[in-house]
C-alpha positions as CSV (number, residue, x, y, z in Angstrom):
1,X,99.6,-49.0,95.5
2,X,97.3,-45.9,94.5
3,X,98.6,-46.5,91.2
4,X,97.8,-50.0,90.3
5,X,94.6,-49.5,91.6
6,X,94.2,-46.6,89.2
7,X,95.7,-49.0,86.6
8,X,93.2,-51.3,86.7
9,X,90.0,-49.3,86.9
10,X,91.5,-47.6,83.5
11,X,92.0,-51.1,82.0
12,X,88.4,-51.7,82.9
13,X,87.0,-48.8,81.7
14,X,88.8,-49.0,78.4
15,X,87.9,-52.7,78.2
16,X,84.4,-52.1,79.1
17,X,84.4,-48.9,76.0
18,X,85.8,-50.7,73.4
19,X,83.6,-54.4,74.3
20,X,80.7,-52.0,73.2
21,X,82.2,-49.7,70.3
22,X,85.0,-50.8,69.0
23,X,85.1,-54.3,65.9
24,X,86.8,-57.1,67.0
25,X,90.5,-56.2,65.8
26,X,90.4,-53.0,66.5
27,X,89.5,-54.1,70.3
28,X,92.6,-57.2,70.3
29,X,94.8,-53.8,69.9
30,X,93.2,-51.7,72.4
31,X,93.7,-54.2,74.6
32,X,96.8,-54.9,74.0
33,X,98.0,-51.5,74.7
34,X,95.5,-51.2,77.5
35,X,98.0,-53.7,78.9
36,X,101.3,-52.6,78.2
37,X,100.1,-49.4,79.7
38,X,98.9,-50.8,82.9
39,X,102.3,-53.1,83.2
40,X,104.4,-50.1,82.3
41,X,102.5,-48.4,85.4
42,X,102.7,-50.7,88.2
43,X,106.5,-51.6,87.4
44,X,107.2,-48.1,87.1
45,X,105.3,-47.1,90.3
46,X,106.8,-50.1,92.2
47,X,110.7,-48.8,91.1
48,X,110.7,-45.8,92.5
49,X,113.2,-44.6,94.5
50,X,112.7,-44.3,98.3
């Protein structure tokens, strides 16, 4: 659960950065990774083995 939450306030962050520096396509594919990142986390975090 620690890690989702630390998921999301990356994708925020990074959302928030490139919102104010980044042109328009360069921010479509920050966020795009942004997102695979933070999907790759919580699945990843959520299959560990107990």
């Amino acid at each position: 659960m620690r890690c989702a939450a630390w998921a999301l306030l990356l994708t925020a962050t990074m959302l928030t950065a490139s919102a104010e520096m980044a042109k328009a396509e360069e921010t479509r594919l920050l966020i795009i990774i942004t997102l695979l990142l933070r999907t790759v986390i919580i699945y990843s975090s959520k299959n560990l083995p107990t």
